[in-house]
C-alpha positions in Angstrom: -158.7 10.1 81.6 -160.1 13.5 79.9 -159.6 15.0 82.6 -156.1 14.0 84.1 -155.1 15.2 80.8 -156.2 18.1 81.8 -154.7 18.1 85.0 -151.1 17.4 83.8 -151.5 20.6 81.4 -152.6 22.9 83.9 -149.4 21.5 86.2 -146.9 22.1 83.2 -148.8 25.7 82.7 -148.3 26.6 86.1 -144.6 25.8 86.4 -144.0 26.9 83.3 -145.3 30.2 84.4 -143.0 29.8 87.0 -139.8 30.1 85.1 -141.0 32.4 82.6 -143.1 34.8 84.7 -142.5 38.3 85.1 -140.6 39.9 88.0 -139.5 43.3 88.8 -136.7 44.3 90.6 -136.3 46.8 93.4 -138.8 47.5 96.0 -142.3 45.9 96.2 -145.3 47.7 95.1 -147.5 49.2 97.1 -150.7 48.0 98.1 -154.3 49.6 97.3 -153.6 51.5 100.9 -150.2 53.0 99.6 -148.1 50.4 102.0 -145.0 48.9 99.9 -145.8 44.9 100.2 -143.1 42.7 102.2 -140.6 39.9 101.1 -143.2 36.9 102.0 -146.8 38.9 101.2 -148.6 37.3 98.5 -151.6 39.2 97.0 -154.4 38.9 94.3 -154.5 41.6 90.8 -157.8 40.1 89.1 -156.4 37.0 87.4 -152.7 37.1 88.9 -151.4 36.5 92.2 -148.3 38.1 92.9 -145.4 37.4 95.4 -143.0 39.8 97.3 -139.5 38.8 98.3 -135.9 40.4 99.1 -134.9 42.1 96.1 -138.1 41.7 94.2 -141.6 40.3 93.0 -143.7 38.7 90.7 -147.0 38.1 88.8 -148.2 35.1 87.9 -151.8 34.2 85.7 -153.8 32.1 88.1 -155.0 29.3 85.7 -153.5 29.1 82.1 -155.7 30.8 79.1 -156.8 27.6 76.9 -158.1 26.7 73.6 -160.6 24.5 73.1 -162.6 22.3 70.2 -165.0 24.0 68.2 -168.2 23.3 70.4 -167.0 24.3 73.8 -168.0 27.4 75.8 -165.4 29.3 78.4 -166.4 29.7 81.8 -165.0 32.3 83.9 -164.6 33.1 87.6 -166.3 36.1 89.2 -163.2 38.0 88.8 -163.4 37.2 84.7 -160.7 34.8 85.0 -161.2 31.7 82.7 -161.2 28.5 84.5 -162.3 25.7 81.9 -164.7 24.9 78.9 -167.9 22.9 79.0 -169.9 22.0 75.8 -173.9 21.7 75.0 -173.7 18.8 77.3 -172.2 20.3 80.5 -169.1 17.9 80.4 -166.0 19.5 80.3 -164.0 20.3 77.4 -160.5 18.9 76.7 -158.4 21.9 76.4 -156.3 21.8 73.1 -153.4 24.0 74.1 -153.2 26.4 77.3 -150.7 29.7 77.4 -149.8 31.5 80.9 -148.2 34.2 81.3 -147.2 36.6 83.8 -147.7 40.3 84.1 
């Protein structure tokens, strides 16, 4: 049950995120080769992945930043992106709020 808790949060994070993300207006930027991205290329900045279309783009956190009970340890991706919280037993934690936000 823990964890579809869990689950619904991260679902109302992410389209949350959705509405209140951050886009730009005007061309795309350009890609780590100097090419402008297209309307319709998606790409990956550390813990955001970002979207190109007509007219504009977008960044997005991947997975919501969360706080947990006193107890819990973070654990992060390779790319330092934090993904959940376990405690001294390995089980995971029960986040008690989660923020995302967009570039």
């Amino acid at each position: 049950m823990a964890n579809l808790v869990y689950v619904a949060l991260l679902v109302a994070s992410v389209l949350f995120a959705n509405v209140n993300g951050y886009t730009g207006h005007g061309p795309c930027p350009t890609n780590p080769n100097g090419v402008h991205y297209q309307p319709g290329d998606s790409w990956e900045e550390g813990c955001l992945t970002c979207s190109c279309w007509n007219g504009g783009f977008g960044c997005d956190m991947k997975f919501p930043t969360c706080e947990y009970p006193e107890g819990c340890v973070k654990v992060y991706d390779d790319n330092g992106c934090e993904l959940m919280a376990v405690d001294q037993a390995n089980e995971v934690c029960d986040p008690i709020i989660c923020m995302i936000a967009g570039k």
